[in-house]
Backbone as XML, in Angstrom:
<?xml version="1.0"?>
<chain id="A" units="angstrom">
  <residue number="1" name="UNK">
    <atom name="N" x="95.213" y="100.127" z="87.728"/>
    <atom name="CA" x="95.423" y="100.698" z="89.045"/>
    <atom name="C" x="94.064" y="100.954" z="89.696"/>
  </residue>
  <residue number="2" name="UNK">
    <atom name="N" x="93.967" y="101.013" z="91.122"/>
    <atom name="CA" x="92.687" y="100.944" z="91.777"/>
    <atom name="C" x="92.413" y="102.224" z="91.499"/>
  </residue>
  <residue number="3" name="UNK">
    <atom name="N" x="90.987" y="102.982" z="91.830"/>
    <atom name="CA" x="90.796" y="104.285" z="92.052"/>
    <atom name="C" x="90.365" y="104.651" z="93.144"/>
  </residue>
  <residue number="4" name="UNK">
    <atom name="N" x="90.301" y="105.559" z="94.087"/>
    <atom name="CA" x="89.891" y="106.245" z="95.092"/>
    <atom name="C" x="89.294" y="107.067" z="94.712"/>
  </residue>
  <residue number="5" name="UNK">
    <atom name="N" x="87.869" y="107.493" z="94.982"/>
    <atom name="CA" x="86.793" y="108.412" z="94.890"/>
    <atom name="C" x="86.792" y="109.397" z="96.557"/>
  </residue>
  <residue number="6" name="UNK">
    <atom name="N" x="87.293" y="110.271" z="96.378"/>
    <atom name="CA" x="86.999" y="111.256" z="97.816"/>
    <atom name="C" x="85.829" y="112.007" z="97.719"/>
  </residue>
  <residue number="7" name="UNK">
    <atom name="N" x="84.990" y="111.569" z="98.762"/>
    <atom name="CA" x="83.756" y="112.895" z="99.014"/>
    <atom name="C" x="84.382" y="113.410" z="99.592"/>
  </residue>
  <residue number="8" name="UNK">
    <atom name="N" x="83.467" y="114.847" z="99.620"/>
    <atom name="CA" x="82.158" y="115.591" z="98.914"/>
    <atom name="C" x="82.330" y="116.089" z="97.969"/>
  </residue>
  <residue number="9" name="UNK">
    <atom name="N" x="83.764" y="115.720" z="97.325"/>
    <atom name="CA" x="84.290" y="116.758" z="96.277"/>
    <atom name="C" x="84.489" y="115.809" z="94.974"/>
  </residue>
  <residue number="10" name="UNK">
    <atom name="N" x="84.186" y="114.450" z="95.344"/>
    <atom name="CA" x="83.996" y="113.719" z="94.054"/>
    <atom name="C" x="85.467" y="113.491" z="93.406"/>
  </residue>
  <residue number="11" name="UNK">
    <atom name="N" x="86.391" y="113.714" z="94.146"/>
    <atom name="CA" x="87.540" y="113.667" z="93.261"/>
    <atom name="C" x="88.173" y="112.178" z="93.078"/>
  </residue>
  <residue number="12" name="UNK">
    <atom name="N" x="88.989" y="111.798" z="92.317"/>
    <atom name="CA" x="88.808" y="110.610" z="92.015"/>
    <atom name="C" x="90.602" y="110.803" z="91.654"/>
  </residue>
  <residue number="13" name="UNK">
    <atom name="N" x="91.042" y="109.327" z="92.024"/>
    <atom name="CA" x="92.805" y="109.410" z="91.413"/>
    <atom name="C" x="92.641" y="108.126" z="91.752"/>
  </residue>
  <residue number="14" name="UNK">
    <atom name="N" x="93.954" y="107.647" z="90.728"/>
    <atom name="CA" x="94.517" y="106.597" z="90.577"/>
    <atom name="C" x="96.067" y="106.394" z="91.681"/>
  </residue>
  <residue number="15" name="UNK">
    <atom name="N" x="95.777" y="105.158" z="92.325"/>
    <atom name="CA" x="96.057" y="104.856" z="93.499"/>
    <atom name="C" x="97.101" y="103.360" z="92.980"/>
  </residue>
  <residue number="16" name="UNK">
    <atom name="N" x="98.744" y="103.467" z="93.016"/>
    <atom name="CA" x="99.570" y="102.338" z="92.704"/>
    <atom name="C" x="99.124" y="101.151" z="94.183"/>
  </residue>
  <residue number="17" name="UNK">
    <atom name="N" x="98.644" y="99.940" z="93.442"/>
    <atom name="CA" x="98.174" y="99.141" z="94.708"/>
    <atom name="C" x="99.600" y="99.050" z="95.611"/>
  </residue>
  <residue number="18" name="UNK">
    <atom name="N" x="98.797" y="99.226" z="97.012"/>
    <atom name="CA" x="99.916" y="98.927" z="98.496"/>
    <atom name="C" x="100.298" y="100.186" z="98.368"/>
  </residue>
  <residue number="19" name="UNK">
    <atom name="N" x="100.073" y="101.432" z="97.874"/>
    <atom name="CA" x="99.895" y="102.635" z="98.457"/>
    <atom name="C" x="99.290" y="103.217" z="99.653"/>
  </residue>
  <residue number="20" name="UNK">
    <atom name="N" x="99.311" y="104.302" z="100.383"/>
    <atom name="CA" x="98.122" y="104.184" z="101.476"/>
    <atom name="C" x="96.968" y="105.643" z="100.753"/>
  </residue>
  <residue number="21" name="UNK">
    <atom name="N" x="96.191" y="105.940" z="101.161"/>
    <atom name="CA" x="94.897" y="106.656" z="100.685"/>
    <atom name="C" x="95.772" y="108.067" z="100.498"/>
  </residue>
  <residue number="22" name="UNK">
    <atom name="N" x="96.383" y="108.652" z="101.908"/>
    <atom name="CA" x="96.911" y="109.998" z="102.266"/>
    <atom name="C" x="97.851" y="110.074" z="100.780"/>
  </residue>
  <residue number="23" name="UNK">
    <atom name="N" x="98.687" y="108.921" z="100.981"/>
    <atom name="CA" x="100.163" y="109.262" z="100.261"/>
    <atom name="C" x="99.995" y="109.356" z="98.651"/>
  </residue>
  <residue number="24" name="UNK">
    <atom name="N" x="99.200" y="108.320" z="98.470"/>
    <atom name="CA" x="98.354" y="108.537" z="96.926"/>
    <atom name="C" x="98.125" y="109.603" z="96.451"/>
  </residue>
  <residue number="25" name="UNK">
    <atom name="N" x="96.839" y="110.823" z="97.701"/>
    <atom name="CA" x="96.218" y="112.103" z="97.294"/>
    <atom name="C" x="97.442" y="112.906" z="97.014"/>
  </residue>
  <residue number="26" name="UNK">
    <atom name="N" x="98.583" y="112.617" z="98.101"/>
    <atom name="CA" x="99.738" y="114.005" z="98.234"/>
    <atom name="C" x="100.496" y="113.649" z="96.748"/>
  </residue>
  <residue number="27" name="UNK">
    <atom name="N" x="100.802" y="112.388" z="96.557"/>
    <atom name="CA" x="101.563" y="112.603" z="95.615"/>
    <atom name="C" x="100.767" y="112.962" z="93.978"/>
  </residue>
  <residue number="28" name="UNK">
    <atom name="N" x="99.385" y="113.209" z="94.317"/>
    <atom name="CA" x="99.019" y="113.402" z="92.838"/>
    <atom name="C" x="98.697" y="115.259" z="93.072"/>
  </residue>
  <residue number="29" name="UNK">
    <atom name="N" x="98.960" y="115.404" z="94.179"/>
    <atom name="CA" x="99.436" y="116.748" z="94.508"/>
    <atom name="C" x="97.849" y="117.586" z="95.399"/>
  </residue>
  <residue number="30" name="UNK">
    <atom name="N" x="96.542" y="116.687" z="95.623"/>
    <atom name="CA" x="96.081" y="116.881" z="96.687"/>
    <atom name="C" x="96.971" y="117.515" z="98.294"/>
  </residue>
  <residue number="31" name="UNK">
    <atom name="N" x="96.147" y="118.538" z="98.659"/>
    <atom name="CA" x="96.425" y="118.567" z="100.052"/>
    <atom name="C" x="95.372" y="117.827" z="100.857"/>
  </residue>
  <residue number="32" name="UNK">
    <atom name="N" x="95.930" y="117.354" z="102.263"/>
    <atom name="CA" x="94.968" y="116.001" z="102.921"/>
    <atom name="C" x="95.377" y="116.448" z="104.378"/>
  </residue>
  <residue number="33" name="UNK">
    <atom name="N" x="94.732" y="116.522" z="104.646"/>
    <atom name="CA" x="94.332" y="117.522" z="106.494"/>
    <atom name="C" x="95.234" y="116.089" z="107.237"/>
  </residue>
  <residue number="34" name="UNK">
    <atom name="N" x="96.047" y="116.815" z="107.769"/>
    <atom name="CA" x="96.881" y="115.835" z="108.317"/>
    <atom name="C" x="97.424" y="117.046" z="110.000"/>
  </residue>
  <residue number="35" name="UNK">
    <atom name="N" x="98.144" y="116.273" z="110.990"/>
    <atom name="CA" x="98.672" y="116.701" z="112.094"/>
    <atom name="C" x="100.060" y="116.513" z="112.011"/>
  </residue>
  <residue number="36" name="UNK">
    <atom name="N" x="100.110" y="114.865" z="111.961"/>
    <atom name="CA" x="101.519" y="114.638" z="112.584"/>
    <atom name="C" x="102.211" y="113.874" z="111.112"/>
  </residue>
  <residue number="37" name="UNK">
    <atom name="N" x="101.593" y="114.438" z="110.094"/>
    <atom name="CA" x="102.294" y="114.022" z="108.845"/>
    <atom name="C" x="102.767" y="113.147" z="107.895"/>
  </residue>
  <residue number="38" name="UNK">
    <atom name="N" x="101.221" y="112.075" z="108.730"/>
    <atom name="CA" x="101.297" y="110.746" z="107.749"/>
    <atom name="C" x="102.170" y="109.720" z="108.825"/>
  </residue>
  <residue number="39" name="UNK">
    <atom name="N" x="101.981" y="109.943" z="109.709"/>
    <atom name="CA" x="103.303" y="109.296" z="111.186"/>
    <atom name="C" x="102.233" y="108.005" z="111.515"/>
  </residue>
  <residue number="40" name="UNK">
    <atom name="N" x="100.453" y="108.232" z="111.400"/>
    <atom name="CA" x="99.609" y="107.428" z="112.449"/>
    <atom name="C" x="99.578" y="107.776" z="113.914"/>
  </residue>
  <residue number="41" name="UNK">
    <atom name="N" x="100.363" y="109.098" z="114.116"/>
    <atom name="CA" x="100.078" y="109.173" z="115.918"/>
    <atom name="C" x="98.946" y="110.426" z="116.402"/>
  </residue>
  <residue number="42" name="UNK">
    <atom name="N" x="98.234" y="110.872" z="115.211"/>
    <atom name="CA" x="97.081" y="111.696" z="115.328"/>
    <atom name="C" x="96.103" y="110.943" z="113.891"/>
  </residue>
  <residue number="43" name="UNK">
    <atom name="N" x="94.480" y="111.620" z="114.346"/>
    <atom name="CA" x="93.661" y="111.127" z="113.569"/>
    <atom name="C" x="93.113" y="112.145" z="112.533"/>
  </residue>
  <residue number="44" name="UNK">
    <atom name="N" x="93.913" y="113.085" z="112.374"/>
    <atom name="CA" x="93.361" y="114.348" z="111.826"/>
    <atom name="C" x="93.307" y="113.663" z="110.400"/>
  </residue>
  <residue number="45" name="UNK">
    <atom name="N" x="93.474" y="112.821" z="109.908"/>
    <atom name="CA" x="93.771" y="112.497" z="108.347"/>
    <atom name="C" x="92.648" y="111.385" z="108.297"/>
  </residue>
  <residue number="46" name="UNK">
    <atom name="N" x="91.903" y="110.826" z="109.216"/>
    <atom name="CA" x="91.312" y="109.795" z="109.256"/>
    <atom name="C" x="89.553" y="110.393" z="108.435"/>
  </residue>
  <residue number="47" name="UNK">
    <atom name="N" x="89.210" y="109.055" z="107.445"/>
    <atom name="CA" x="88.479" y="108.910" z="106.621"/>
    <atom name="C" x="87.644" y="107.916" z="106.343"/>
  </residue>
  <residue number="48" name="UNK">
    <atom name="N" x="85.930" y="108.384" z="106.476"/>
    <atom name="CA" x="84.709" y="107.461" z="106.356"/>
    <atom name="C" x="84.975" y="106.815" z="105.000"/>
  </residue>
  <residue number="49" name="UNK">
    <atom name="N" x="85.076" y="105.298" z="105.619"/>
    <atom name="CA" x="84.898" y="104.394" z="104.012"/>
    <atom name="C" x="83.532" y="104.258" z="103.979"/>
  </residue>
  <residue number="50" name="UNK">
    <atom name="N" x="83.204" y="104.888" z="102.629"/>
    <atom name="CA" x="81.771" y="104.759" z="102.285"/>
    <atom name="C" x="81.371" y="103.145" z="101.309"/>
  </residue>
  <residue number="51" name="UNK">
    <atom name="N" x="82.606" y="103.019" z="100.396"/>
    <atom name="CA" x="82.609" y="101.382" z="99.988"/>
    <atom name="C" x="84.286" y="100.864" z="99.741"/>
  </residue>
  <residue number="52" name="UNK">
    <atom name="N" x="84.297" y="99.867" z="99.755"/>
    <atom name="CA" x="85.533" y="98.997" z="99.575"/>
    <atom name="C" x="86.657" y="99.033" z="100.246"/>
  </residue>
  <residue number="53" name="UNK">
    <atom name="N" x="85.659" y="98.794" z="101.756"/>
    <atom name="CA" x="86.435" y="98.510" z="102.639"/>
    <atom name="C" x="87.330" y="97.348" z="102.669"/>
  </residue>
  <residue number="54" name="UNK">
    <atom name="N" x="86.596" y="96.216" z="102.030"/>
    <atom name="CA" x="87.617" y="94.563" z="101.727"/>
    <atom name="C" x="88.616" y="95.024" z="100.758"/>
  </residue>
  <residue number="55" name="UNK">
    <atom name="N" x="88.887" y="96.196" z="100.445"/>
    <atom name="CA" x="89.692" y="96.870" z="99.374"/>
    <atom name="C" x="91.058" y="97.384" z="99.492"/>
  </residue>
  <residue number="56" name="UNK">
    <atom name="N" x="91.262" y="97.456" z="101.543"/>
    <atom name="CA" x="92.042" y="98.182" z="101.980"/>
    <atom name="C" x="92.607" y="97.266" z="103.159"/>
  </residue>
  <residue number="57" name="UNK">
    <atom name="N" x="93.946" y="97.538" z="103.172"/>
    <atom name="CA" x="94.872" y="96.557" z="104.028"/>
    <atom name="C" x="93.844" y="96.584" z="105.727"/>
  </residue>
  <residue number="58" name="UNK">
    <atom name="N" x="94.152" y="95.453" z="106.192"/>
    <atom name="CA" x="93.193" y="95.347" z="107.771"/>
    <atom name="C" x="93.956" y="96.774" z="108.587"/>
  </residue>
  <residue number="59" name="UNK">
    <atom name="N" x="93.071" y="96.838" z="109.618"/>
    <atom name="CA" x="93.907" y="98.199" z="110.841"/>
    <atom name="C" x="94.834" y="97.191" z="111.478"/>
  </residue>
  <residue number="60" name="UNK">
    <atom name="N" x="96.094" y="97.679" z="110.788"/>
    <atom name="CA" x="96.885" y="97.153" z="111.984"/>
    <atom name="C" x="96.870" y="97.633" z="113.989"/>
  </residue>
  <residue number="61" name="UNK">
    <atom name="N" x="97.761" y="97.247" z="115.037"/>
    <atom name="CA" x="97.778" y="97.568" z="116.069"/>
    <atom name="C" x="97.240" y="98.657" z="116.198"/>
  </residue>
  <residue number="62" name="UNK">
    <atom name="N" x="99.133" y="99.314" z="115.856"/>
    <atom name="CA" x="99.171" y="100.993" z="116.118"/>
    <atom name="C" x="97.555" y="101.635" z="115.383"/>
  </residue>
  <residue number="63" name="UNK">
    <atom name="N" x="97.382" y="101.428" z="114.638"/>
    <atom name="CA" x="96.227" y="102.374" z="113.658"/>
    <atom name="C" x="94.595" y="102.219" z="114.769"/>
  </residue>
  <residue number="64" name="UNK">
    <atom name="N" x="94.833" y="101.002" z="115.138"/>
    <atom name="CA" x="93.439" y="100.475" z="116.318"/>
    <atom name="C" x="93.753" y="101.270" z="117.456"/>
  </residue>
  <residue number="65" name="UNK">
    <atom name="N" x="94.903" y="101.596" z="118.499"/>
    <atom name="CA" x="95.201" y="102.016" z="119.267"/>
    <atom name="C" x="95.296" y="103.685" z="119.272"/>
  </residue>
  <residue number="66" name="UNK">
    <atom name="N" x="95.546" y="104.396" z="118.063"/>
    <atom name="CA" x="95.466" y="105.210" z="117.886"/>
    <atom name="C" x="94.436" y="106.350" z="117.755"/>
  </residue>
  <residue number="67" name="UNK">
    <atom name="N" x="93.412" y="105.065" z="116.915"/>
    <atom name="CA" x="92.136" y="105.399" z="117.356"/>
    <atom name="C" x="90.625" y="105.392" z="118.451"/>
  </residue>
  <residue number="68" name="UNK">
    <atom name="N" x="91.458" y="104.418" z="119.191"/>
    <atom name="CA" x="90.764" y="104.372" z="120.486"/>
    <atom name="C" x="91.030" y="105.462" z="121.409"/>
  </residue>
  <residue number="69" name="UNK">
    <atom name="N" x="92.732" y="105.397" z="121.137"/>
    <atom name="CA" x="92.843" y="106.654" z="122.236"/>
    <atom name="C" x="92.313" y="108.167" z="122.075"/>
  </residue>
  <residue number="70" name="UNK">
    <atom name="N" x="92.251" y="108.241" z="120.210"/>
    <atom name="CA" x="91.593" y="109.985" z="119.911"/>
    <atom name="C" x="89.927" y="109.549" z="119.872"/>
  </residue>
  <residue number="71" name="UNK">
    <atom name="N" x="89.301" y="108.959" z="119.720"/>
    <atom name="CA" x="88.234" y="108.786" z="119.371"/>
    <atom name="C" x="86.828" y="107.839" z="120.398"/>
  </residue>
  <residue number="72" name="UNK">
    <atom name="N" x="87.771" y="106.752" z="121.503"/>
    <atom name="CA" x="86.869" y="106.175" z="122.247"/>
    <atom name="C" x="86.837" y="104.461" z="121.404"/>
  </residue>
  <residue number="73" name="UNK">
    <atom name="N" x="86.214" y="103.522" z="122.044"/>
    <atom name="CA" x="86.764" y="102.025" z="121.775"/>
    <atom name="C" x="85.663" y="102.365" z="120.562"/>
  </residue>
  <residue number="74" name="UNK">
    <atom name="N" x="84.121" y="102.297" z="120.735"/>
    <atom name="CA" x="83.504" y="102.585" z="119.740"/>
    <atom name="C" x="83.935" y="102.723" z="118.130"/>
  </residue>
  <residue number="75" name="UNK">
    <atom name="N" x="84.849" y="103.597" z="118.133"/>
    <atom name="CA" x="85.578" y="103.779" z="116.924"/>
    <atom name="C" x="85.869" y="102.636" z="115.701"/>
  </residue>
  <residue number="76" name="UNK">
    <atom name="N" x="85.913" y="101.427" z="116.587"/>
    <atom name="CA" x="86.417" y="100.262" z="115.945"/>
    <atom name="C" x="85.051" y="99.616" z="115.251"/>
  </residue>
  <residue number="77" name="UNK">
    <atom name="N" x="84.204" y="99.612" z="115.693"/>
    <atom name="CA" x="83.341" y="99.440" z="114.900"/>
    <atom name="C" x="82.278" y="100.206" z="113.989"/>
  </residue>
  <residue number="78" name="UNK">
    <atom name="N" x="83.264" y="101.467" z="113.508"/>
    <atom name="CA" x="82.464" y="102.047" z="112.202"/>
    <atom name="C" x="83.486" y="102.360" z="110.980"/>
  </residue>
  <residue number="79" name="UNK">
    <atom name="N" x="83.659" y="102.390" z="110.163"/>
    <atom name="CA" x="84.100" y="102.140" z="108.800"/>
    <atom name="C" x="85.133" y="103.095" z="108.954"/>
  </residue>
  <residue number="80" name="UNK">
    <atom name="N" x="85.961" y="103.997" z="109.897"/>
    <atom name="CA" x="86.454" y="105.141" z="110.006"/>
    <atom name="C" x="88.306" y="104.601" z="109.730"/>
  </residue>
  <residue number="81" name="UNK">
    <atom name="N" x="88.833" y="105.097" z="108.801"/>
    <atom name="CA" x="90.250" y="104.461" z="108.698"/>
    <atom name="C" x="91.312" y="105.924" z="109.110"/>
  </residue>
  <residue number="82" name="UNK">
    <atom name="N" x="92.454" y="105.745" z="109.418"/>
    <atom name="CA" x="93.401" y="106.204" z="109.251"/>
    <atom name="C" x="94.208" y="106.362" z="107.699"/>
  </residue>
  <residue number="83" name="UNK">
    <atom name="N" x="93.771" y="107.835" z="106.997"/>
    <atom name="CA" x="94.450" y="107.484" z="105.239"/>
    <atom name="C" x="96.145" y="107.138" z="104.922"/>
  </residue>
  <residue number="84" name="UNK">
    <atom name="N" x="96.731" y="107.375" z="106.094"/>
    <atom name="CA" x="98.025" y="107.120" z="106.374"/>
    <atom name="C" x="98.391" y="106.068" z="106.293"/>
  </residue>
  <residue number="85" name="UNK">
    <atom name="N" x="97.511" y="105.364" z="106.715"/>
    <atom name="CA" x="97.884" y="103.752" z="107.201"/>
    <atom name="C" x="96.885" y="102.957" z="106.184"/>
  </residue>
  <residue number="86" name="UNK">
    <atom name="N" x="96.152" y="102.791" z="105.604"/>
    <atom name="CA" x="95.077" y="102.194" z="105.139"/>
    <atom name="C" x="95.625" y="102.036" z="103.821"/>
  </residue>
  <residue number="87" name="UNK">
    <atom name="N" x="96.385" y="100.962" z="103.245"/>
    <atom name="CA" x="96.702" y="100.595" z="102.183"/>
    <atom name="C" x="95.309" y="100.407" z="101.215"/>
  </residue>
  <residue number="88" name="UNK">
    <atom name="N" x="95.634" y="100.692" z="99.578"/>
    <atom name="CA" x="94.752" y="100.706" z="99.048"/>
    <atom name="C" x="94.873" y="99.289" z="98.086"/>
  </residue>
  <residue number="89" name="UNK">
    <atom name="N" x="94.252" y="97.952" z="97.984"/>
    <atom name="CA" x="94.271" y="96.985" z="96.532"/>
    <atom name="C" x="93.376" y="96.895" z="96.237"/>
  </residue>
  <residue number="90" name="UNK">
    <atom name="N" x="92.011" y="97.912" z="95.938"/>
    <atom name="CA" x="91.444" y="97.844" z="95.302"/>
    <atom name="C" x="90.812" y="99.788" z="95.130"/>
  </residue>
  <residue number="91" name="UNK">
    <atom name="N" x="89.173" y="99.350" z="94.329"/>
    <atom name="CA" x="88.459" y="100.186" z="94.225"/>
    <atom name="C" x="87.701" y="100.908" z="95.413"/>
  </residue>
  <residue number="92" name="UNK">
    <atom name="N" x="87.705" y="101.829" z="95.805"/>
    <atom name="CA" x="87.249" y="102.769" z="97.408"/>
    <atom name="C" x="86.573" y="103.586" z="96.999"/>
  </residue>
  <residue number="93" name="UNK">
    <atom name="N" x="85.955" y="104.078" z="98.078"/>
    <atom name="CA" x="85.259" y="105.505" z="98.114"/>
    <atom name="C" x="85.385" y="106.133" z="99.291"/>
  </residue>
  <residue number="94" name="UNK">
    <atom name="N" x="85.409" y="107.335" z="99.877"/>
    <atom name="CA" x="85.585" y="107.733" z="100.776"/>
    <atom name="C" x="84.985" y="108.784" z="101.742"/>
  </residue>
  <residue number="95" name="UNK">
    <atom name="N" x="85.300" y="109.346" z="102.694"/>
    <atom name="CA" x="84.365" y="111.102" z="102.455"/>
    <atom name="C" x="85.366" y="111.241" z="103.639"/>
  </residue>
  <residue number="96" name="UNK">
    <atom name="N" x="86.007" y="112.528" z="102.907"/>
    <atom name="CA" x="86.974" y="113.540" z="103.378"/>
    <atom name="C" x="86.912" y="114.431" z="103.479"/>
  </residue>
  <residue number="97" name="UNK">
    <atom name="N" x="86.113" y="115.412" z="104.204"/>
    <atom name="CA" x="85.872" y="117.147" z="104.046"/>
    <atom name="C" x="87.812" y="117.974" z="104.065"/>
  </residue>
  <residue number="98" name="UNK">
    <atom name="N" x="88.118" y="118.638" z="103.723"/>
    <atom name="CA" x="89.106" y="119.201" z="103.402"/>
    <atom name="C" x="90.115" y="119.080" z="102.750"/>
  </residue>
  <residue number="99" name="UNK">
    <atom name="N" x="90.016" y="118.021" z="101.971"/>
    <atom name="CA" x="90.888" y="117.412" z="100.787"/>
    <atom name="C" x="90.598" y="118.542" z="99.763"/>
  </residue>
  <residue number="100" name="UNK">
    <atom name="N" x="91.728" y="119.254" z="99.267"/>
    <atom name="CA" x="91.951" y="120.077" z="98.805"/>
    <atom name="C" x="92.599" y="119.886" z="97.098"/>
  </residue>
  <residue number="101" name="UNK">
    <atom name="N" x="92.337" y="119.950" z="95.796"/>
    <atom name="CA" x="92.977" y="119.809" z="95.114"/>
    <atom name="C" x="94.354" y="120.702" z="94.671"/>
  </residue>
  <residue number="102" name="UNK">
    <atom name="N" x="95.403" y="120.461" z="93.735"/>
    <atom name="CA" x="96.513" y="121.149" z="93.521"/>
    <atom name="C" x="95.997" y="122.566" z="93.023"/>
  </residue>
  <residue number="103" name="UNK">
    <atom name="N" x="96.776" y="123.345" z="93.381"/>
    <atom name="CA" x="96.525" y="124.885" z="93.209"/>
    <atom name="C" x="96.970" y="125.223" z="91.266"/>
  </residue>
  <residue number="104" name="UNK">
    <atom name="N" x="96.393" y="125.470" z="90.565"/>
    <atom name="CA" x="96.507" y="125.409" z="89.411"/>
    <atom name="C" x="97.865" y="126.829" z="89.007"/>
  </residue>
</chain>
């Protein structure tokens, strides 16, 4: 299974390929700063790929449009994904400030 590495907190999980980044963290019981709940119609969940970007499904439409409209056209050309939408088949890294691990 691929792994996902989240900065700044270094946390690391195993990710079933064609998962997306968000749904991966929640179900290994991470909390992941989200708005509209994993929907793609806010960017509050959106995350700097630091490597393996060829790792992760392309931005579809909605995910490009979504981010133009919260963020400006610019957006499209820096490594910035939606974790909702951003399927994972491979090895990633990321940086997520508020990714939270499970409460023990």
């Amino acid at each position: 299974m691929p792994n996902v590495t989240i900065r700044p907190k270094d946390i690391v999980i195993e990710v079933p390929e064609g998962d997306t980044i968000m749904g991966a963290a929640q179900a290994a019981g991470y909390y992941w700063p989200t708005t509209c709940g994993g929907e793609g119609r806010c960017t509050t969940c959106a995350c700097t790929v630091i490597s393996g970007m060829e790792s992760l499904s392309p931005r579809g439409r909605s995910e490009e449009r979504v981010l133009v409209e919260e963020r400006g056209a610019g957006v499209l050309d820096t490594p910035l994904r939606l974790a909702c939408q951003a399927r994972v088949y491979g090895d990633v890294v990321v940086e997520k400030p508020g990714v939270r691990p499970p409460l023990s």
